[in-house]
The first five atom37 places (N, CA, C, CB, O) and aatype in JSON, in Angstrom:
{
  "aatype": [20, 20, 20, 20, 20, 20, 20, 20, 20, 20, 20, 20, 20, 20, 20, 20, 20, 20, 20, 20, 20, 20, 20, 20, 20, 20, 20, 20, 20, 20, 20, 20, 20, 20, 20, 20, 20, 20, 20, 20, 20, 20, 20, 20, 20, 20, 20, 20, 20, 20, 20, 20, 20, 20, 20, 20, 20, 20, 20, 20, 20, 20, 20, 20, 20, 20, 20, 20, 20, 20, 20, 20, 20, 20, 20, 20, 20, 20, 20, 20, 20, 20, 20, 20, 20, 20, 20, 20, 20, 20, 20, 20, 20, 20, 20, 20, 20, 20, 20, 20, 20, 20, 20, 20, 20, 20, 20, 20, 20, 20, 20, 20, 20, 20, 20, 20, 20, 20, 20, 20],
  "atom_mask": [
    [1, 1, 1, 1, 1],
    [1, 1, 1, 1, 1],
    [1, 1, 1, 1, 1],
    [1, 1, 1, 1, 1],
    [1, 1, 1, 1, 1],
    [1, 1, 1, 1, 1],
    [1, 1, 1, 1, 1],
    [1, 1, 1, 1, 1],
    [1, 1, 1, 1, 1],
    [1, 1, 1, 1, 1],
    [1, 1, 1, 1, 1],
    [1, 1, 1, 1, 1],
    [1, 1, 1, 1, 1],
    [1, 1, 1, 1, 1],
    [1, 1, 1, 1, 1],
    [1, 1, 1, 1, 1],
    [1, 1, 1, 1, 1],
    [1, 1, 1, 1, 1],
    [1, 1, 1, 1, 1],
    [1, 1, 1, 1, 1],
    [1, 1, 1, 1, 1],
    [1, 1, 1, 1, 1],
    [1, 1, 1, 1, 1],
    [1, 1, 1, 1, 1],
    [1, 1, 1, 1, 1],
    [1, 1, 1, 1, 1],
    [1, 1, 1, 1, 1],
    [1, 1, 1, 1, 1],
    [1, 1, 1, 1, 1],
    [1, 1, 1, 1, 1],
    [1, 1, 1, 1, 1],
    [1, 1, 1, 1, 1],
    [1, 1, 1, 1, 1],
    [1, 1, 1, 1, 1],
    [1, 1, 1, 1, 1],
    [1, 1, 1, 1, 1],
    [1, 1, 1, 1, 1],
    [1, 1, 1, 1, 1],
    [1, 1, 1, 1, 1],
    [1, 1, 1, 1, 1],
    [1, 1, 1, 1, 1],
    [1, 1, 1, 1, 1],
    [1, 1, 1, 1, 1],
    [1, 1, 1, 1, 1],
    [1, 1, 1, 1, 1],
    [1, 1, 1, 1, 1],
    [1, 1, 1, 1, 1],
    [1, 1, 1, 1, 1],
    [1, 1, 1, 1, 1],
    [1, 1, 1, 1, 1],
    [1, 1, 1, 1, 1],
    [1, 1, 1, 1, 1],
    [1, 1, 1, 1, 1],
    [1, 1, 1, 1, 1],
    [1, 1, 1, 1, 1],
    [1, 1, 1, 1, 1],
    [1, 1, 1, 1, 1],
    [1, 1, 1, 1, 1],
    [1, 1, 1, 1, 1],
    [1, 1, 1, 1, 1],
    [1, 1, 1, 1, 1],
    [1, 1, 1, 1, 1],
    [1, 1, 1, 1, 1],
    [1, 1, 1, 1, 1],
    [1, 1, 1, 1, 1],
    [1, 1, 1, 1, 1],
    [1, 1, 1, 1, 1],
    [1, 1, 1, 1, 1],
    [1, 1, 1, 1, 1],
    [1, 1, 1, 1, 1],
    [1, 1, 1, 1, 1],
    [1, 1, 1, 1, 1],
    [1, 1, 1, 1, 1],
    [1, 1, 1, 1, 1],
    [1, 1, 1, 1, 1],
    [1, 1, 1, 1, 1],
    [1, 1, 1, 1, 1],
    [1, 1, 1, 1, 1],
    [1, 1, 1, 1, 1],
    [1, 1, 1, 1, 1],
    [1, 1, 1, 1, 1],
    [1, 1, 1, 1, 1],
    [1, 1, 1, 1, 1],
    [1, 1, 1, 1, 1],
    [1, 1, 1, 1, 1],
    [1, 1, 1, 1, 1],
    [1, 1, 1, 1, 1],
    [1, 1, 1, 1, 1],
    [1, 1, 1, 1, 1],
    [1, 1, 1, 1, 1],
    [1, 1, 1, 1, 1],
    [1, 1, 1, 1, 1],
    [1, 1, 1, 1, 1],
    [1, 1, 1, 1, 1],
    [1, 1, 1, 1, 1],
    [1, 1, 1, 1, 1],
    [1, 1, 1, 1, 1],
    [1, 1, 1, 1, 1],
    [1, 1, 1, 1, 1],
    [1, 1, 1, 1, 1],
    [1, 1, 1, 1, 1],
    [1, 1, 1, 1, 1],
    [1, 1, 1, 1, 1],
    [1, 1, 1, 1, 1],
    [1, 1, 1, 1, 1],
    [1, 1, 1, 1, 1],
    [1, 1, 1, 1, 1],
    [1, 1, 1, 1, 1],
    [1, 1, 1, 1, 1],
    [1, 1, 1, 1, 1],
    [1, 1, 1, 1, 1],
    [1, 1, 1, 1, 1],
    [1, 1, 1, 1, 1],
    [1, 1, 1, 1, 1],
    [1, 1, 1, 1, 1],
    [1, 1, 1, 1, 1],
    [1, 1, 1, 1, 1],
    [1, 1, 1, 1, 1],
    [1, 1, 1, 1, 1],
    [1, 1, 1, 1, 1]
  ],
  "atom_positions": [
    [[-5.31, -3.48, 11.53], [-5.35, -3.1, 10.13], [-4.76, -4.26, 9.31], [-4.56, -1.76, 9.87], [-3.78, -4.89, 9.71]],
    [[-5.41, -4.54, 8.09], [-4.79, -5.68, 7.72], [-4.18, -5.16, 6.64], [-5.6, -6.86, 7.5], [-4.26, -4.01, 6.2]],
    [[-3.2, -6.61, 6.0], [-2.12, -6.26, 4.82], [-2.52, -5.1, 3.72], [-1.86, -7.67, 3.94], [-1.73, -4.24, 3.35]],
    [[-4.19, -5.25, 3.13], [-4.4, -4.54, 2.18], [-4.52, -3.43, 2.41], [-5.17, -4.83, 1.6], [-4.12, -2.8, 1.44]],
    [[-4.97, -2.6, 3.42], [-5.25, -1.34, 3.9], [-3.52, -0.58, 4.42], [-6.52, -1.61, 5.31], [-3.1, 0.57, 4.27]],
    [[-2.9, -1.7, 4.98], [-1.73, -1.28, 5.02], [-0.72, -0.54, 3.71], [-1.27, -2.37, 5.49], [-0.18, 0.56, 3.63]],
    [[-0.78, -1.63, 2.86], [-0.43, -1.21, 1.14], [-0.97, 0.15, 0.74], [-1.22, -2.33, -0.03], [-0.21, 1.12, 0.65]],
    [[-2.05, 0.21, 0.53], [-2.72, 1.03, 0.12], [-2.61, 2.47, 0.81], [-3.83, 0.48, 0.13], [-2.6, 3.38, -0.03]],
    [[-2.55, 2.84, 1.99], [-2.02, 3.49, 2.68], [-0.3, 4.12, 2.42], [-2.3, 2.75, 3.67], [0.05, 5.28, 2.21]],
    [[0.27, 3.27, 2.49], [1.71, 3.11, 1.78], [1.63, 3.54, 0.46], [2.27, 1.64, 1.73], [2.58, 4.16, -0.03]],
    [[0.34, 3.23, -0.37], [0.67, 3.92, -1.86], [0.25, 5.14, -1.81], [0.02, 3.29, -3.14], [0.66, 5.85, -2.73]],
    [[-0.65, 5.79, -0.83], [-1.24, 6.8, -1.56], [-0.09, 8.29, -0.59], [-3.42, 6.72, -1.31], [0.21, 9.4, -1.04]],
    [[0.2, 7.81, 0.51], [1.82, 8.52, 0.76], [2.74, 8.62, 0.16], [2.5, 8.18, 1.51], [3.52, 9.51, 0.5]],
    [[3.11, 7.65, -1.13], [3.87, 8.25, -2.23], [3.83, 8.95, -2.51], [3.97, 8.07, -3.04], [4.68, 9.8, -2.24]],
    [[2.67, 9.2, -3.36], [2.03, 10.78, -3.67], [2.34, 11.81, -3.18], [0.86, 10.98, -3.43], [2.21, 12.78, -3.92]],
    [[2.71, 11.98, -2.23], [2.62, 12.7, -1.18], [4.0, 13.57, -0.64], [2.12, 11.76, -0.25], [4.21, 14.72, -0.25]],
    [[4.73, 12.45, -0.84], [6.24, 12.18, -0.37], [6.88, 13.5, -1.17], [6.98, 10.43, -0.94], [6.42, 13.79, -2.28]],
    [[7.93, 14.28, -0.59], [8.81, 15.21, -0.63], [10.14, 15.2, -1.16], [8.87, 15.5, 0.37], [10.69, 15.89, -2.02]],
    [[10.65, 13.87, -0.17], [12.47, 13.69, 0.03], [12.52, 13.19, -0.65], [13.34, 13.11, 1.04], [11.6, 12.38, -0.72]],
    [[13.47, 13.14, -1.72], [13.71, 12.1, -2.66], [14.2, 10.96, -2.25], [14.45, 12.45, -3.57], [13.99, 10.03, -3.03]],
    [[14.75, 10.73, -1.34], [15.45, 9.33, -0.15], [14.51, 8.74, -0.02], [16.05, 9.56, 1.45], [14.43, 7.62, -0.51]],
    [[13.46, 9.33, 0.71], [12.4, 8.55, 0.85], [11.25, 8.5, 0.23], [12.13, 8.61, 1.76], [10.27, 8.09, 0.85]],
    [[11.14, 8.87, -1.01], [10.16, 8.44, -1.84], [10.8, 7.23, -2.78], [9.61, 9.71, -2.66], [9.99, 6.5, -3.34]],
    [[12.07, 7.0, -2.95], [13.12, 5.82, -3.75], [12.48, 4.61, -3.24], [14.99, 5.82, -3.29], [11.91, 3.72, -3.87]],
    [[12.75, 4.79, -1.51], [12.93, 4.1, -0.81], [11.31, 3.47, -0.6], [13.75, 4.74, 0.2], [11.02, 2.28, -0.43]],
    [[10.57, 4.37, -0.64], [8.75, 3.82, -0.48], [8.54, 3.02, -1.66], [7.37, 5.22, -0.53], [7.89, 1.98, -1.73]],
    [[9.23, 3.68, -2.68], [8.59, 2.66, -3.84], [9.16, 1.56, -4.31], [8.38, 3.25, -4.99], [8.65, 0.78, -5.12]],
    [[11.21, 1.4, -3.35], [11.48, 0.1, -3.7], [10.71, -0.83, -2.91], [12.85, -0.17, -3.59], [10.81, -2.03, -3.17]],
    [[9.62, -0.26, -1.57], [9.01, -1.33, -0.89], [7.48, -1.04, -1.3], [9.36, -1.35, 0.77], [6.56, -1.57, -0.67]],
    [[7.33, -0.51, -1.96], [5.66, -0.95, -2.86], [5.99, -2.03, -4.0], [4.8, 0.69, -3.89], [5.48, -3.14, -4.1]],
    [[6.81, -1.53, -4.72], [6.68, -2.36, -5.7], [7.9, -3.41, -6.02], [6.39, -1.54, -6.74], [8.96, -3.09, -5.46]],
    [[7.93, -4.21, -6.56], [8.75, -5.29, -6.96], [9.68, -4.95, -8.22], [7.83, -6.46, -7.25], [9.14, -4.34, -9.14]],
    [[10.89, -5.24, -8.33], [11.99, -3.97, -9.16], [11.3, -4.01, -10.92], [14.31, -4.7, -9.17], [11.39, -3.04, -11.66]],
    [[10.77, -5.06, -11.25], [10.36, -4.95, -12.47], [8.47, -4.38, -12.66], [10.77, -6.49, -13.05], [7.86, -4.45, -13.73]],
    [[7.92, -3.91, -11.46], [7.03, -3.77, -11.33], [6.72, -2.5, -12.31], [6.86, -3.85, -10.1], [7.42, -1.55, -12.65]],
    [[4.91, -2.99, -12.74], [4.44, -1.75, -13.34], [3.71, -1.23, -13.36], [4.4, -1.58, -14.06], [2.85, -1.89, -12.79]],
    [[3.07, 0.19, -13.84], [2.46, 0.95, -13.28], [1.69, 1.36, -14.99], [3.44, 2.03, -12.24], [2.36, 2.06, -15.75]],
    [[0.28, 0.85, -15.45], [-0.6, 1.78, -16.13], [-1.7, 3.12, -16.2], [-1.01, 1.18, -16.39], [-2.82, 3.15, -15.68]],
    [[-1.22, 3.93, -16.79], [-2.18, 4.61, -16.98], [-2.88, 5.35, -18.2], [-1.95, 5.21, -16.3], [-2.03, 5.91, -18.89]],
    [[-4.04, 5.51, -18.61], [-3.88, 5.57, -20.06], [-3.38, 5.04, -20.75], [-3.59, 6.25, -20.44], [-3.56, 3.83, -20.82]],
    [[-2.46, 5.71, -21.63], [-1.65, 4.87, -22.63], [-0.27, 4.67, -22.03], [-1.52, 5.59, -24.12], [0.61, 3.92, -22.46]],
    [[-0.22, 5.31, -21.15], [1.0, 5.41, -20.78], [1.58, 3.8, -19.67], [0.96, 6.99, -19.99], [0.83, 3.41, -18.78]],
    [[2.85, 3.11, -19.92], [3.15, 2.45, -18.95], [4.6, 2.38, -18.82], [2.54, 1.3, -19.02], [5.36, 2.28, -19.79]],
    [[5.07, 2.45, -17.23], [5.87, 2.83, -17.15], [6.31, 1.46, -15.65], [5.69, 4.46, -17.19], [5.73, 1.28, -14.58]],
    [[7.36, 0.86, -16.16], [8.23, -0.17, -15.99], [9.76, -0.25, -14.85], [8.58, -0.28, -17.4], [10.92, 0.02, -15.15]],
    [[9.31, -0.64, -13.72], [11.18, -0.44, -12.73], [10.97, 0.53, -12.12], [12.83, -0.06, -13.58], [10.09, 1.33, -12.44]],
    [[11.91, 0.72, -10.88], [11.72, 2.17, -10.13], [11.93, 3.2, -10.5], [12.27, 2.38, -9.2], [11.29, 4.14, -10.03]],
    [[13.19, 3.48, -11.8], [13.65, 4.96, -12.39], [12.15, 4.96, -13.31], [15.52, 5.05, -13.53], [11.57, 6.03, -13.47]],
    [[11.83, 4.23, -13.64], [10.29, 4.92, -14.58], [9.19, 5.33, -13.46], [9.33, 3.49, -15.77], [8.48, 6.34, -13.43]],
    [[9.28, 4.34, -12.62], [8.01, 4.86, -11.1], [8.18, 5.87, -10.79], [7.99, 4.23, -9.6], [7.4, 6.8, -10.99]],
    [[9.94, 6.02, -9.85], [9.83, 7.15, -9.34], [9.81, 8.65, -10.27], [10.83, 7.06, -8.46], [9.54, 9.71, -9.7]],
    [[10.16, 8.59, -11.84], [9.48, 10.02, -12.25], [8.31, 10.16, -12.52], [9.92, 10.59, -13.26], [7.88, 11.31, -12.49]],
    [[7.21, 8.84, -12.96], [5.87, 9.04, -12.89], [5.21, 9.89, -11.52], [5.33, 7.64, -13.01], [4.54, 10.92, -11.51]],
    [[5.65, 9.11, -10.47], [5.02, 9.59, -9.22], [5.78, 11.19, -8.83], [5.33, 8.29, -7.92], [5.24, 11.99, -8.07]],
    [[6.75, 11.38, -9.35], [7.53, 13.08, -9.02], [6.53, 13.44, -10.07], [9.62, 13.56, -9.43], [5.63, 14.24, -9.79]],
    [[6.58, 13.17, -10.66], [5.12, 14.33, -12.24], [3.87, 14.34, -11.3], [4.32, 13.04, -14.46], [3.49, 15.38, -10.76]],
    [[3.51, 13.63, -11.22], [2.18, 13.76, -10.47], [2.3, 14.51, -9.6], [1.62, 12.69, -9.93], [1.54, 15.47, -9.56]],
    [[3.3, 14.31, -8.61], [3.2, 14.9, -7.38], [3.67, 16.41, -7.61], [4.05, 14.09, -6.32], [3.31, 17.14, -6.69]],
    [[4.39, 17.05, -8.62], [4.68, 18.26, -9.05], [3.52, 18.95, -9.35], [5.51, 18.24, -10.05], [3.31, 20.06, -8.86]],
    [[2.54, 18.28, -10.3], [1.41, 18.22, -10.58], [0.18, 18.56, -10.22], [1.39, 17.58, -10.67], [-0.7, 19.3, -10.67]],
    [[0.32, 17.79, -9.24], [-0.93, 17.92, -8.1], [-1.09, 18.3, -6.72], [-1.41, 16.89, -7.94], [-2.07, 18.85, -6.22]],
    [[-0.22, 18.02, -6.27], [0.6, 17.96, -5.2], [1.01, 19.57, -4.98], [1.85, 16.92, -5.49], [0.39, 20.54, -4.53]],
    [[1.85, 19.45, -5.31], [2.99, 20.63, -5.2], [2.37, 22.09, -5.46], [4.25, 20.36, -6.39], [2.06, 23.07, -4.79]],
    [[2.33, 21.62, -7.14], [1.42, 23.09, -7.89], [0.37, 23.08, -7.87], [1.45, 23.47, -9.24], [0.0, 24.15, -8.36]],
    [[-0.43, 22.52, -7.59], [-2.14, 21.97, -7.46], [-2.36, 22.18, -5.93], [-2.49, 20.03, -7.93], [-3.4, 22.67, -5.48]],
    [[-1.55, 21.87, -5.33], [-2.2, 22.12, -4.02], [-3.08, 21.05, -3.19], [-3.03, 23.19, -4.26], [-3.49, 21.18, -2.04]],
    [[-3.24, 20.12, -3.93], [-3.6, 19.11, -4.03], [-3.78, 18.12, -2.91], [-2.99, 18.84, -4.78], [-3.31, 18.82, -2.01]],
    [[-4.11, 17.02, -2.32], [-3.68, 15.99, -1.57], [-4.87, 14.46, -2.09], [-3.78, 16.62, 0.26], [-5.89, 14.63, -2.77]],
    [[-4.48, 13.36, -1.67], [-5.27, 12.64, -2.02], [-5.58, 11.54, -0.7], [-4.77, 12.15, -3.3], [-5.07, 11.55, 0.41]],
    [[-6.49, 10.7, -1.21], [-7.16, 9.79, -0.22], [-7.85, 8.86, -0.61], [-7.91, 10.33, 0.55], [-8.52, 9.17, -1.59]],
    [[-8.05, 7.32, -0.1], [-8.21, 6.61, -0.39], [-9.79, 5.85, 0.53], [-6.93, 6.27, -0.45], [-10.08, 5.87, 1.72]],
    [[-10.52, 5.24, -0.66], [-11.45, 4.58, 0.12], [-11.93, 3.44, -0.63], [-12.52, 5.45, 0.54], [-11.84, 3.29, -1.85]],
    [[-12.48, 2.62, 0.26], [-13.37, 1.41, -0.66], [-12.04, 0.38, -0.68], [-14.06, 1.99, -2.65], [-11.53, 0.24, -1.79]],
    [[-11.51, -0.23, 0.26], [-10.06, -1.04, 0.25], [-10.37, -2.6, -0.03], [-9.2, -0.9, 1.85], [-11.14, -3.07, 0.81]],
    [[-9.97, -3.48, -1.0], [-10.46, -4.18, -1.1], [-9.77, -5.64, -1.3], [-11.11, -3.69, -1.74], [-9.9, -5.67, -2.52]],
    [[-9.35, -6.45, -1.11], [-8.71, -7.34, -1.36], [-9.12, -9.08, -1.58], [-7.98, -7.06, -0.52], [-9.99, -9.65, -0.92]],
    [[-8.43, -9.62, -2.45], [-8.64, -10.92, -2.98], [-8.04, -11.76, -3.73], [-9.39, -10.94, -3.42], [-8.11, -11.78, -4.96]],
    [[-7.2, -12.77, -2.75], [-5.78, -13.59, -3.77], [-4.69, -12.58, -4.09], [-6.32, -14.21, -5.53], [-4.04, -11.92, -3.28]],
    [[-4.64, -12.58, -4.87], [-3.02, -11.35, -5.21], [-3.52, -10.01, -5.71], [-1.74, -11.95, -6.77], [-2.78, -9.03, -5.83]],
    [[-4.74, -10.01, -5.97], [-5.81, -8.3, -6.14], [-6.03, -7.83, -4.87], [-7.61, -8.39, -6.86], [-6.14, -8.47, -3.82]],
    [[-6.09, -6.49, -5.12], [-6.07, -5.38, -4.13], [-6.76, -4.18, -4.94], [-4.48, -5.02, -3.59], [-6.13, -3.97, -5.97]],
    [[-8.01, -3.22, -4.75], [-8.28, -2.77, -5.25], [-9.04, -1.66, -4.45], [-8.55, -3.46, -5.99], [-9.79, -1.97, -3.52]],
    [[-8.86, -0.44, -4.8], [-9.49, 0.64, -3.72], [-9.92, 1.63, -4.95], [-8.22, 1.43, -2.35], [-9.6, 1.62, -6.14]],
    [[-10.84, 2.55, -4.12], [-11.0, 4.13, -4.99], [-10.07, 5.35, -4.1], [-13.02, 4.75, -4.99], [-9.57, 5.39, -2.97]],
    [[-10.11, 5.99, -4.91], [-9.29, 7.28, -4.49], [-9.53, 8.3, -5.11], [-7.98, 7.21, -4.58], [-9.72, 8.3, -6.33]],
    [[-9.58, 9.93, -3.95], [-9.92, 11.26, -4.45], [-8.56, 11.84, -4.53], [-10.96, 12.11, -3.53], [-7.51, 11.52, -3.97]],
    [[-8.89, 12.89, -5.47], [-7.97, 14.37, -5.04], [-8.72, 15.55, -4.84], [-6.94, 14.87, -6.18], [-9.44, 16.19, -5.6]],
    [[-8.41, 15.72, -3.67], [-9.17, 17.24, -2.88], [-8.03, 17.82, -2.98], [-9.86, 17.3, -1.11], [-6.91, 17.4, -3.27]],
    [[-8.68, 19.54, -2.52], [-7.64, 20.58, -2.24], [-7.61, 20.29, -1.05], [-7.83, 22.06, -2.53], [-8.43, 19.63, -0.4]],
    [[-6.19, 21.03, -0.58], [-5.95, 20.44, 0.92], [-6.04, 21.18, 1.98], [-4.75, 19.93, 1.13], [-5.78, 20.87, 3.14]],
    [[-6.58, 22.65, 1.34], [-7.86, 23.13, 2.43], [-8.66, 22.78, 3.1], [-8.56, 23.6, 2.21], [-9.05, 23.02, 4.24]],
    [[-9.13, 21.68, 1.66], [-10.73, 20.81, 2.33], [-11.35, 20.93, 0.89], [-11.99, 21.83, 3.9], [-10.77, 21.33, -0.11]],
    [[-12.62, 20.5, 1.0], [-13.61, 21.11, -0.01], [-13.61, 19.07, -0.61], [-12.74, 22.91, -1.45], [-13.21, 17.96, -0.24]],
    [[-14.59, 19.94, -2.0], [-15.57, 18.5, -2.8], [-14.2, 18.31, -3.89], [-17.69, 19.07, -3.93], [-13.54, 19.18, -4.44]],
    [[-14.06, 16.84, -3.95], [-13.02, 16.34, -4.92], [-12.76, 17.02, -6.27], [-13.35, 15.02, -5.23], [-13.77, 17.59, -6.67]],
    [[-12.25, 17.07, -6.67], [-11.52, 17.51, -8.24], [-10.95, 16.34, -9.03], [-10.14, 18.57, -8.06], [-10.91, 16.31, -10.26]],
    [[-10.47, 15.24, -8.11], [-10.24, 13.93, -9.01], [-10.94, 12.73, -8.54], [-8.76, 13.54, -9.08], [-11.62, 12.65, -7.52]],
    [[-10.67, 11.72, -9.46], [-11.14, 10.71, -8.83], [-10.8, 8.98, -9.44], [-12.59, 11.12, -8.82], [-11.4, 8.76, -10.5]],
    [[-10.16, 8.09, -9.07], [-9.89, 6.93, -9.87], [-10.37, 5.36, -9.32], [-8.37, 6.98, -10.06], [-11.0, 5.07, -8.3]],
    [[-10.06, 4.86, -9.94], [-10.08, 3.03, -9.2], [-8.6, 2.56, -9.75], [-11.68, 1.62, -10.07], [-8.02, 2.83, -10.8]],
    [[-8.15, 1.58, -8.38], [-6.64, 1.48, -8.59], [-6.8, -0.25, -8.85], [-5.51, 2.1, -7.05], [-7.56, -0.69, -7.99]],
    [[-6.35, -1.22, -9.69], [-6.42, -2.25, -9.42], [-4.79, -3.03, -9.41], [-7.45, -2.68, -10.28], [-4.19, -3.32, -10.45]],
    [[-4.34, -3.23, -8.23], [-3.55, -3.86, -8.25], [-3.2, -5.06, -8.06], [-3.21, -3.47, -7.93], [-4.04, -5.73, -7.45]],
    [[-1.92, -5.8, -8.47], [-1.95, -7.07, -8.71], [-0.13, -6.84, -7.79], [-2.31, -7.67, -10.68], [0.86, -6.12, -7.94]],
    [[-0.71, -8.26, -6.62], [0.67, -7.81, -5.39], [1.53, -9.54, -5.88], [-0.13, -7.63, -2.81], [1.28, -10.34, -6.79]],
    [[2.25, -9.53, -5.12], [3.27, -10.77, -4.68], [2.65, -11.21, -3.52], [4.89, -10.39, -4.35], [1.71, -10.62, -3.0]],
    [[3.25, -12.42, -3.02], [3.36, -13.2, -1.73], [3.48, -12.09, -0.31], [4.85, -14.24, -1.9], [3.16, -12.16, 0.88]],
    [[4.09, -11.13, -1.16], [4.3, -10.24, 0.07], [4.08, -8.58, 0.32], [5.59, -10.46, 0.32], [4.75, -7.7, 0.85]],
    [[2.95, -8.64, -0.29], [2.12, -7.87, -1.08], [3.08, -6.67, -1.68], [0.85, -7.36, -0.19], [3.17, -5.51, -1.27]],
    [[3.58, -7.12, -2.46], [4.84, -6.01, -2.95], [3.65, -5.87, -4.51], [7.17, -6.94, -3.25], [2.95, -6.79, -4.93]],
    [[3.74, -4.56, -5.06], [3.07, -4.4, -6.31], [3.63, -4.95, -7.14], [2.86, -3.29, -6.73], [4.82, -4.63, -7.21]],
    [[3.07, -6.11, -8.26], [3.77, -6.05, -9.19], [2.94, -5.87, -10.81], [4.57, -7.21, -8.95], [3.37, -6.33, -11.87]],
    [[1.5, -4.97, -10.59], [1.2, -4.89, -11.73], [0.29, -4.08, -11.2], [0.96, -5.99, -12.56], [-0.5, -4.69, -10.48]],
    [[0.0, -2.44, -11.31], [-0.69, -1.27, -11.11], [-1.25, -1.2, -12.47], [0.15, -0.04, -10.61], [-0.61, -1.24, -13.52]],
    [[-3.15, -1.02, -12.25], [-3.5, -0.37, -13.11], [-4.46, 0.49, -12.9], [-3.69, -0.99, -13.9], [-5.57, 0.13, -12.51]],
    [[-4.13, 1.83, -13.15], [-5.22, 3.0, -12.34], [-5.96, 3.36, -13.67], [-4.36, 4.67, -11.43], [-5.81, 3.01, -14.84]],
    [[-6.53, 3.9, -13.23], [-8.57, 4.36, -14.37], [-8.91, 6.13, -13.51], [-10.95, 2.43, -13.47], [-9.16, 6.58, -12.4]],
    [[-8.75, 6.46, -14.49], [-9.25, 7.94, -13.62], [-10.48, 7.97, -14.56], [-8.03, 9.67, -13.68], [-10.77, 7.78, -15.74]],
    [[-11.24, 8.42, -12.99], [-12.62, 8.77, -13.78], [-13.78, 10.08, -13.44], [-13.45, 7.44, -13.59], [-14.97, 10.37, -13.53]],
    [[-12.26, 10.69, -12.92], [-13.38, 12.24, -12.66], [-11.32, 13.03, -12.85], [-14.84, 12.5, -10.04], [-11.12, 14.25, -12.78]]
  ]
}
């Protein structure tokens, strides 16, 4: 498996993530401490802004939604990294969400500039 599929994998288990220990801890190693994260209008800057973006979501979707997500189409080039991703129920069944993630990594593919597009 290479670096980009690795990342990407690693991001979409955020989502996902429960413990607050270790969701801190996933996203001080996704992203880079001043790293950021767009969506809509919204952008949100450092790990105390990450990690409540990603607890909303995951309350969100996750939690109260029932939710789970998944990733496909992994793609990488120079310091871009770019995949699609669903949200299914986690019964099973046909998606309910759907986005393109384009990220922009470091030397060591640490995130340092997320910009997601939802488009279902």
């Amino acid at each position: 498996m290479n670096q980009a599929q690795q990342l990407v994998e690693r991001y979409v288990a955020v989502w996902h993530e429960t413990d607050p220990a270790k969701r801190r801890e996933a996203i001080a190693a996704l992203w880079v401490p001043d790293g950021v994260h767009y969506v809509g209008t919204r952008e949100v800057r450092g790990y105390d802004a990450l990690e409540q973006r990603v607890i909303g979501s995951h309350e969100k979707n996750v939690r109260d939604g029932g939710n789970r997500f998944r990733s496909t189409t992994v793609r990488a080039l120079r310091d871009a990294v770019t995949f699609e991703w669903e949200m299914f129920p986690a019964p099973g069944g046909d998606a309910v969400g759907a986005g393109f993630e384009f990220l922009i990594v470091d030397e060591d593919f640490r995130i340092r500039a997320d910009y997601q597009f939802i488009v279902k």
